[in-house]
VEXVEX-816705 format. One record per residue (C-alpha): residue in three letters; x, y, z. Coordinates in Angstrom, 1 decimal, decimal comma, padded with zeros to 4 digits. Example, Ala and Ser with C-alpha at 12.3 -4.5 7.8 and 13.67 -1.06 7.14 Angstrom:
REM residues 2
logu;u;v;w
ALA;012,3;-004,5;007,8
SER;013,7;-001,1;007,1
***
This chain:
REM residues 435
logu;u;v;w
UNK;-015,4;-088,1;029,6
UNK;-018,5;-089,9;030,3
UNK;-018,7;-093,7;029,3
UNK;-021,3;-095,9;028,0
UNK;-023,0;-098,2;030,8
UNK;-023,0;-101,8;029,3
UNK;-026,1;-103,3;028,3
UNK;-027,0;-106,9;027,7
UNK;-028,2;-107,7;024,4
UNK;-031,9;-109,9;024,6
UNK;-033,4;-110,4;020,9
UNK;-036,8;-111,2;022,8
UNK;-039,6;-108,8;023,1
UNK;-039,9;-109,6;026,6
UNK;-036,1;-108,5;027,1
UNK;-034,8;-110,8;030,3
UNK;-037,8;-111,4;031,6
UNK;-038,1;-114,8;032,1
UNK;-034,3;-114,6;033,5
UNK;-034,5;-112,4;035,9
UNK;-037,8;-113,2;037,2
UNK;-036,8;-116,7;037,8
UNK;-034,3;-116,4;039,6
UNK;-032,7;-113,0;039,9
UNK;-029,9;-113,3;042,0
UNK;-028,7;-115,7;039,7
UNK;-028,9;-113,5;036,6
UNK;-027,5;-110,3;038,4
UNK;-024,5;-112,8;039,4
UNK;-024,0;-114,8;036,1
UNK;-023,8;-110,7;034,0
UNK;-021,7;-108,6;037,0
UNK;-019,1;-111,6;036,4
UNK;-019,1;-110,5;032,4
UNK;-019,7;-106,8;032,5
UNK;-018,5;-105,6;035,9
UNK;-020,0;-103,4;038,8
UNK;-022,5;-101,9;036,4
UNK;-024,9;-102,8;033,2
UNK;-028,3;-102,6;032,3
UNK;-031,2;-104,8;030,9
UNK;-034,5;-105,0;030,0
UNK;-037,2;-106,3;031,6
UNK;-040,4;-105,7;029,0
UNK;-040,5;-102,5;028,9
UNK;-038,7;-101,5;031,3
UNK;-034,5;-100,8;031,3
UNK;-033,3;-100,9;034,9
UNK;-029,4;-100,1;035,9
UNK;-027,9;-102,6;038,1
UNK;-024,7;-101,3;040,2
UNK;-022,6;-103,3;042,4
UNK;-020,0;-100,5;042,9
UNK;-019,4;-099,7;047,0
UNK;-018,9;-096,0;045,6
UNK;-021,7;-096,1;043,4
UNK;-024,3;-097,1;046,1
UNK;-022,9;-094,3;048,5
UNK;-023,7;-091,3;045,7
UNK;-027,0;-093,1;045,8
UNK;-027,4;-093,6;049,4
UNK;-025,7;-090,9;051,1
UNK;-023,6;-087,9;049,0
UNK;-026,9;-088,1;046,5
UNK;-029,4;-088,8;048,4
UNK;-032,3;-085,8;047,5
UNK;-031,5;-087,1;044,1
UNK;-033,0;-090,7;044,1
UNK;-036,3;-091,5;045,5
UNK;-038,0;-095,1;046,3
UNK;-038,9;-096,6;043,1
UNK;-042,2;-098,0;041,7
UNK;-041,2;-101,4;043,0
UNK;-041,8;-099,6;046,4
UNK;-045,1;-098,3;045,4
UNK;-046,2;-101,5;044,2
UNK;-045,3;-102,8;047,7
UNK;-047,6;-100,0;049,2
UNK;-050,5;-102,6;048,1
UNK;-049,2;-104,4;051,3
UNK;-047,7;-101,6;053,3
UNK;-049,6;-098,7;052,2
UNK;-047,4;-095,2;052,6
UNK;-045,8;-096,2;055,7
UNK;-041,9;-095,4;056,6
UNK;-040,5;-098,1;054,2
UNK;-042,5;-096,7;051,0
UNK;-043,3;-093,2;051,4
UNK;-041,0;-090,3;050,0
UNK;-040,9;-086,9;050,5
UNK;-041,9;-084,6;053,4
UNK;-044,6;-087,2;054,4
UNK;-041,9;-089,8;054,7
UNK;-039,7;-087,1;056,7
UNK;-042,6;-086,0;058,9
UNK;-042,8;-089,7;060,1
UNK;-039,8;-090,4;060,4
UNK;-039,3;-088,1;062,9
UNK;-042,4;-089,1;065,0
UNK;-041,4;-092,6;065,1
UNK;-037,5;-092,1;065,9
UNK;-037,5;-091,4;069,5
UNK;-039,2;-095,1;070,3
UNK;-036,0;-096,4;068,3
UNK;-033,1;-094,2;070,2
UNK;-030,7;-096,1;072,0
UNK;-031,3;-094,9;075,1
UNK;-035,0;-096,1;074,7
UNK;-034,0;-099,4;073,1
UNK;-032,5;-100,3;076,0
UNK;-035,8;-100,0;078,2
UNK;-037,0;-103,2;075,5
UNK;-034,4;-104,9;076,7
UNK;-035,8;-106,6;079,6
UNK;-039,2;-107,3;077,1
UNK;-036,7;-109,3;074,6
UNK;-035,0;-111,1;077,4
UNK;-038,6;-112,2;079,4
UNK;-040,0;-113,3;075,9
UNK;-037,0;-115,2;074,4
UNK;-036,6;-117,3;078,1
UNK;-040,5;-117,7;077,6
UNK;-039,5;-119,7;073,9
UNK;-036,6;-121,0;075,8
UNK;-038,8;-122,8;078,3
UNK;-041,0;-124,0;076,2
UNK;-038,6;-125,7;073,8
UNK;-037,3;-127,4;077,1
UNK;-040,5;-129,7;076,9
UNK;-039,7;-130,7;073,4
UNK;-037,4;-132,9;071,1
UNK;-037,4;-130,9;068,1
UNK;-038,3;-127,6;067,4
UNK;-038,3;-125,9;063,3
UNK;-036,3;-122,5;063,1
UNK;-037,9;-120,4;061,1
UNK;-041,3;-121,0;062,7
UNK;-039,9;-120,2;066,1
UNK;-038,3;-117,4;065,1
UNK;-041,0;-115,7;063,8
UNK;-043,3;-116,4;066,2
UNK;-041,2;-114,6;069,3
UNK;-039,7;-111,9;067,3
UNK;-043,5;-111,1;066,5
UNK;-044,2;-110,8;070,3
UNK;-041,3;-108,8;070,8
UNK;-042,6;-106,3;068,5
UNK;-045,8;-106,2;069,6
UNK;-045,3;-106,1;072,9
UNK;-042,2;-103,2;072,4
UNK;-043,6;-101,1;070,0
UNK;-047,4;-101,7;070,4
UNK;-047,6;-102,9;073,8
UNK;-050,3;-105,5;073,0
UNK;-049,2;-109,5;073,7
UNK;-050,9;-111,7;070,6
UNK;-051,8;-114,8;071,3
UNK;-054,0;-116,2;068,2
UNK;-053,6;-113,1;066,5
UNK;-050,0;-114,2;066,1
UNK;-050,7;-116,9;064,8
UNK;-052,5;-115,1;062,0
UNK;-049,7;-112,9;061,0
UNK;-047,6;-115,3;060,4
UNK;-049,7;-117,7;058,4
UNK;-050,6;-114,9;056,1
UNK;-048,1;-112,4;055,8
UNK;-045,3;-114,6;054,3
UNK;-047,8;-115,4;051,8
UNK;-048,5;-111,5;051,0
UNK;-045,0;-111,1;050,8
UNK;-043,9;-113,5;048,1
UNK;-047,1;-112,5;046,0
UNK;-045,9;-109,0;046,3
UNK;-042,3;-109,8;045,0
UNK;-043,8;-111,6;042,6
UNK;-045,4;-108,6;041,7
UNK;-042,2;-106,4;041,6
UNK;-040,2;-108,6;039,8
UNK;-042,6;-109,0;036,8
UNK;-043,9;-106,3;034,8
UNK;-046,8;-108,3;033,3
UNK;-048,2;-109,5;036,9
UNK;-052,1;-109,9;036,6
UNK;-053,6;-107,0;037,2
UNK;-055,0;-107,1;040,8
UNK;-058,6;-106,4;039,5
UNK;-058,7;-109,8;037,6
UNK;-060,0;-112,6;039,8
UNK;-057,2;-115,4;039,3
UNK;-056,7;-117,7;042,0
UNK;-053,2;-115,9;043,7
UNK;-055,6;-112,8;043,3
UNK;-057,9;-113,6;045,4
UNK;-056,0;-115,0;047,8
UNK;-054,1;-111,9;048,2
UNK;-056,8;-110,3;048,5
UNK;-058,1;-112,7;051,4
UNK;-055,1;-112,4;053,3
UNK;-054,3;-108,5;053,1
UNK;-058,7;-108,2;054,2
UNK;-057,5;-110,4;057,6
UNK;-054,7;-108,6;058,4
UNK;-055,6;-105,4;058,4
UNK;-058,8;-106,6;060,7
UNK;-056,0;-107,5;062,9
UNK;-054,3;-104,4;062,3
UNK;-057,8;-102,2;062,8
UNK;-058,8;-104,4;065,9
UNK;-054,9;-103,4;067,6
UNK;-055,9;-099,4;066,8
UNK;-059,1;-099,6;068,3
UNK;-058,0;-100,9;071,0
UNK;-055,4;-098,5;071,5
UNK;-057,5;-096,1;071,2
UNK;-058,7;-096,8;074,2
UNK;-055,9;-097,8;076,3
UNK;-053,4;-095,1;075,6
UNK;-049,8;-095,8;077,2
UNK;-046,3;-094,5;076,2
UNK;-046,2;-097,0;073,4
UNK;-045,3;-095,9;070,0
UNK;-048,8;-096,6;068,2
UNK;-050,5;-094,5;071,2
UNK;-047,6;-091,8;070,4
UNK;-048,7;-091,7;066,5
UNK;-052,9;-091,6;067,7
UNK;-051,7;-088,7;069,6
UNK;-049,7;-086,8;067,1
UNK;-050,9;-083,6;065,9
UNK;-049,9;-082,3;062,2
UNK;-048,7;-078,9;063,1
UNK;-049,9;-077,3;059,3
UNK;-053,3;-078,7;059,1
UNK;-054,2;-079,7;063,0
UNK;-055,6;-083,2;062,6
UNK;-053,9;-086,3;063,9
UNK;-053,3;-089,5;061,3
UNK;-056,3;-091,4;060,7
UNK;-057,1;-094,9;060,8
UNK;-055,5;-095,5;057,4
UNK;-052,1;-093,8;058,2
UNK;-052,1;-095,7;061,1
UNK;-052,7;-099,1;059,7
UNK;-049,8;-098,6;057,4
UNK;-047,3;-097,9;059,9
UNK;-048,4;-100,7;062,4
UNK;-048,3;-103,1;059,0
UNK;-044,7;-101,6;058,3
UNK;-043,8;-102,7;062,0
UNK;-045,1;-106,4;061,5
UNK;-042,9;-106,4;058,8
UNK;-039,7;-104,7;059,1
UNK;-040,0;-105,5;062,9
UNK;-040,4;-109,4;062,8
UNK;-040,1;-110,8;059,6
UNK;-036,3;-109,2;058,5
UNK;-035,2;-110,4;062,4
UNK;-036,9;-113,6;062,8
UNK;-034,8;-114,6;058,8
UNK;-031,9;-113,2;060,2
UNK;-032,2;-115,4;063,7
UNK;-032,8;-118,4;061,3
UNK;-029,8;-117,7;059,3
UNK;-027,4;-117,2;062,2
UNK;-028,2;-120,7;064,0
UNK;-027,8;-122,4;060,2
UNK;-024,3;-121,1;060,5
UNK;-023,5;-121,9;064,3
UNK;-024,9;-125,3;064,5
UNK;-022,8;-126,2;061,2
UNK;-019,1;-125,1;062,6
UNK;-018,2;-126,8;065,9
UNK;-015,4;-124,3;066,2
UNK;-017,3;-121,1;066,0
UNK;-020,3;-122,7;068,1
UNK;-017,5;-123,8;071,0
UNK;-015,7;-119,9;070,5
UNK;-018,9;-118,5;071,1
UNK;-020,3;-120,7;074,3
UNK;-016,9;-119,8;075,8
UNK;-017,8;-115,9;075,6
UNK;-021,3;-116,5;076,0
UNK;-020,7;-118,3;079,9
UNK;-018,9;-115,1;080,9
UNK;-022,0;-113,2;080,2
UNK;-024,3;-112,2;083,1
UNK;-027,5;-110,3;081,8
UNK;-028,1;-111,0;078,0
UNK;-028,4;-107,6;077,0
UNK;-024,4;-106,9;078,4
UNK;-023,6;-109,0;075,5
UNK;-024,0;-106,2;073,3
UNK;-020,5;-105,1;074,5
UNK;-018,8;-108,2;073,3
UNK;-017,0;-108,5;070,1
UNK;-017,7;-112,2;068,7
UNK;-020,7;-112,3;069,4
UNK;-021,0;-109,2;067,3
UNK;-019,0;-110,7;064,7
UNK;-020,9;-113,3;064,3
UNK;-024,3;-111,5;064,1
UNK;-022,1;-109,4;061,5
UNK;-020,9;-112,0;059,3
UNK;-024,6;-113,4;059,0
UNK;-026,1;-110,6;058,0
UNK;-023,2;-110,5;055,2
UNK;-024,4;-113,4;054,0
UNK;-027,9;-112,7;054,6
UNK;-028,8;-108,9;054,6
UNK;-032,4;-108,4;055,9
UNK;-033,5;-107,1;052,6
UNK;-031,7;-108,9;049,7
UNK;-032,3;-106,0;047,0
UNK;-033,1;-102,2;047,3
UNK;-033,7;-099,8;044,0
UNK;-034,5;-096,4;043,5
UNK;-035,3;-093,8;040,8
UNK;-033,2;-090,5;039,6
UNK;-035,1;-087,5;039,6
UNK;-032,5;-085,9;037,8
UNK;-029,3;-086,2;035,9
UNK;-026,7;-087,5;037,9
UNK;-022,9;-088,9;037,5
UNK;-022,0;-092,9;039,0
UNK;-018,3;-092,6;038,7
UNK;-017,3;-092,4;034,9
UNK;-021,1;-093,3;033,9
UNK;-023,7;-090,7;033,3
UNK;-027,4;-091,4;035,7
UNK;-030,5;-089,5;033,5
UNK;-033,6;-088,6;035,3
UNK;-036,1;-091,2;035,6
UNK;-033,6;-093,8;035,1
UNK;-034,3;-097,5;037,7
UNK;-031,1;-098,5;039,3
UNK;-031,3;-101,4;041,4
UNK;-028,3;-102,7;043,6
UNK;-028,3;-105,8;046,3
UNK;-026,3;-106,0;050,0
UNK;-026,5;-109,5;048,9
UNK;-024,2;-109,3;046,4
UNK;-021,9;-106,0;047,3
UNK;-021,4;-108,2;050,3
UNK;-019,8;-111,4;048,3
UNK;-017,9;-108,8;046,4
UNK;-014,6;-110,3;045,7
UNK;-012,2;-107,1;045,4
UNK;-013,6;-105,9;049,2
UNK;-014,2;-109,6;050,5
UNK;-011,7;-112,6;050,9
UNK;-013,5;-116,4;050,2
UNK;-016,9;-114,3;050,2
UNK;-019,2;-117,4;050,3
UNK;-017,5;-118,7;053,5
UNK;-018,8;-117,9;057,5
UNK;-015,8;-116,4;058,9
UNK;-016,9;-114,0;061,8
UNK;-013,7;-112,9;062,7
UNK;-013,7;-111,0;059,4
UNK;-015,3;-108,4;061,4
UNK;-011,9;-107,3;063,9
UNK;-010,5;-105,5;061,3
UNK;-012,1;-102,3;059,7
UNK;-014,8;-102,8;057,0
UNK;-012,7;-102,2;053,4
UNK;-015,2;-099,7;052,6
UNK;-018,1;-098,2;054,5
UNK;-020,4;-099,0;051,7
UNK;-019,3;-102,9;051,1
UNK;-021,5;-103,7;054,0
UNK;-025,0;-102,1;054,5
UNK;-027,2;-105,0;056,0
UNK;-029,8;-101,5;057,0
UNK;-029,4;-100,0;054,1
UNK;-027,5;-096,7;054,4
UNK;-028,2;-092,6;053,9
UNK;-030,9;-091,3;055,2
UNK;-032,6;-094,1;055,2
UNK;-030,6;-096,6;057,0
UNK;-033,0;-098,8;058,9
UNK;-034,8;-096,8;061,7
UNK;-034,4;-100,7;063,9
UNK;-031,2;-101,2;063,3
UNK;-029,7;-100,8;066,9
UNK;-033,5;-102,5;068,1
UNK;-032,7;-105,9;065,9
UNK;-029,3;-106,0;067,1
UNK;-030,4;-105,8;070,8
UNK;-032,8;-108,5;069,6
UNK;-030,6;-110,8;068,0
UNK;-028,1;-110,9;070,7
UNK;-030,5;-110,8;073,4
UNK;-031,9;-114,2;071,7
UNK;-028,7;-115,9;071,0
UNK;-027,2;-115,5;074,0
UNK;-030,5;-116,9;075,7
UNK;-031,0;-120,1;073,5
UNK;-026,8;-121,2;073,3
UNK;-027,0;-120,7;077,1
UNK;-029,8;-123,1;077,7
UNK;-028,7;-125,4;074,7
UNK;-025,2;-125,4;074,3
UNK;-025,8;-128,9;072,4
UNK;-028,1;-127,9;070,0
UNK;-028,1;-130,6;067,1
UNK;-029,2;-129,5;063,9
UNK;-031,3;-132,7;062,4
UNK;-031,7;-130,9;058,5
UNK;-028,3;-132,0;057,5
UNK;-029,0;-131,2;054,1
UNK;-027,5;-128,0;052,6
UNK;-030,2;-124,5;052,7
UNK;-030,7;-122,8;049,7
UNK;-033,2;-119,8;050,0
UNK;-036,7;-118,4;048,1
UNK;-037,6;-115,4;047,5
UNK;-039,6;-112,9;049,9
UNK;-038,9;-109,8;050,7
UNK;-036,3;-111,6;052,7
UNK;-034,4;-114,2;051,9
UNK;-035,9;-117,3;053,4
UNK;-034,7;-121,1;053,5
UNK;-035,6;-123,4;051,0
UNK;-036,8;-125,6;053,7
UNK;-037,8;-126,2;056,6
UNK;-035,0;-126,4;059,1
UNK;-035,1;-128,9;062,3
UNK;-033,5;-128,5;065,4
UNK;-033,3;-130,8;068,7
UNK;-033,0;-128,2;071,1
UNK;-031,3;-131,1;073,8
UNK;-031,2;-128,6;077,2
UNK;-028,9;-128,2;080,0
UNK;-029,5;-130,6;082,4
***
């Protein structure tokens, strides 16, 4: 017998807007603690189906999967990515999929290694010649040359630069954008508009300028794999447009989610002596960063911050038909949105949730669905095994060289909204090398 999801009551017109576009996190937290692992609310017009169930997000992830496609927050996102890997569906999404995989098997990660090791000891260096260095900025900026220079096989110098003053910006706009249904219409020429606007028209000159010159210097890259890709049914390679989308899903999904994560993991390490000191001890037996791979803490630690901090805070989708979420009863077209951020505080699958304890990580996860930092199904993250080459490769490289790394934000870091979660602040570091 089928039950009733809950739904929380709003006598506003507007539903939960204002709630749950302020701060959503919040809102999803404050109503799972009174109705359980699944309710629904309205936003507007629109009723979406939150579930924070581990079984419930594997029907929809995995046993499910052909049932439940990306939803319109992920076509709203194509304003940004267009229909690359992260918002297509359907045989288009499969088709590229399968063109882009072999640049992320594990066999050819490992040829990156040497890339990611060369260009964190570059950052290394540098920060050698300095008394205080900010995170998040330095995060971004080398995990954006190790994509580029992976995956693309172009080094930006300036051009980096670009990216990352303007796609955080185009990020948060789009959120925005998802989270609201009564966002300005893009059309209308408000100040954020326009601004958008300005920074999506220099990125994608960036974007065009990397494909034309591609074009003309072909290697075994991935972007000169997709110019020379031919669609067996109709003959013709992917177009300038198609190609922009999947380089701009790149910067994205190969920078911005690893560069956060990064950011997140030193938080933790430079706050908890014991962990730090734990670490450096496994860290000195290490010969070649990339061997670190094989060893468990520093695993677990990596692990236990993406617990806390999943690349993607909160994923949805849309039923295409009827469907059954344990006792509750899915209809077609229905919005169900669920967030590793939360499944991953989840306090019948998690002991003290909110606390760093990376050791969590030597016993078997309590279900295989209670922790999906990539996402799961199908479509688990095609980088997964790339950004965890990457974030090794670049912890091992920067606790090696500064072992006494003093944090000089003291203050506690909240986060802001993006497509990741990012701190609240800037956070300072004096990097204080080996002598």
């Amino acid at each position: 017998m089928s039950k009733i999801i809950p739904e929380i009551p709003s006598g506003s017109i507007f539903g939960h807007l204002k709630a749950y576009v302020g701060d959503p996190l919040t809102f999803l937290q404050k109503y799972r603690d009174q109705y359980g692992d699944i309710f629904t609310f309205r936003v507007v017009n629109r009723r979406l189906i939150f579930i924070n169930h581990p079984d419930f997000i594997e029907r929809v992830l995995q046993e499910n999967h052909r049932n439940y496609i990306k939803s319109e927050a992920y076509r709203k996102l194509a304003l940004l990515l267009g229909d690359g890997l992260f918002t297509s569906n359907g045989d288009y999404w499969l088709s590229q999929r399968r063109t882009i995989q072999p640049a992320f098997h594990r066999d050819q990660i490992k040829t990156y290694a040497q890339v990611m090791h060369d260009l964190s000891m570059s950052m290394v260096n540098a920060w050698k010649k300095r008394s205080e260095i900010e995170l998040a900025s330095e995060m971004t900026n080398v995990t954006l040359k190790i994509i580029s220079k992976t995956m693309l096989d172009v080094e930006l110098g300036k051009e980096g630069q670009t990216v990352e003053q303007y796609l955080p910006y185009a990020l948060k706009y789009m959120v925005n954008r998802i989270t609201s249904p009564l966002a300005t219409p893009l059309w209308i020429p408000t100040k954020n508009n326009q601004k958008f606007k300005a920074a999506i028209k220099i990125l994608d000159e960036l974007i065009h300028e990397i494909i034309r010159f591609k074009k003309e210097n072909l290697n075994i890259d991935l972007i000169s794999q997709l110019i020379l890709l031919i669609n067996e049914k109709t003959g013709k390679g992917m177009n300038d447009r198609q190609l922009r989308d999947e380089v701009m899903t790149l910067f994205l999904a190969g920078h911005e989610t690893t560069a956060m994560a990064m950011t997140w993991i030193l938080n933790y390490i430079l706050r908890d002596e014991e962990i730090r000191k734990k670490l450096l001890r496994e860290i000195n037996r290490i010969r070649n960063s990339w061997s670190a791979i094989k060893n468990y803490f520093i695993q677990n630690v990596i692990n236990e911050a993406l617990r806390l901090f999943a690349p993607v805070w909160i994923l949805s989708r849309e039923a295409l038909g009827k469907d059954r979420l344990g006792a509750f009863d899915i209809q077609k077209g229905d919005r169900i949105i669920f967030s590793p951020y939360m499944v991953h505080r989840h306090p019948a699958y998690w002991d003290f949730p909110e606390e760093f304890i990376p050791e969590r990580f030597d016993k078997d996860l309590p279900h295989r669905f209670a922790y999906f930092p990539f996402g799961g199904g199908p479509r688990v993250c095609i980088g997964q095994h790339f950004a965890l080459m990457e974030m090794t490769i670049l912890l091992v490289n920067i606790l090696k060289n500064f072992p006494e790394m003093k944090l000089t934000t003291q203050k506690s870091i909240g986060y802001d909204y993006s497509i990741t979660l990012r701190p609240d602040r800037k956070i300072f570091v004096q990097p204080r090398a080996v002598q």
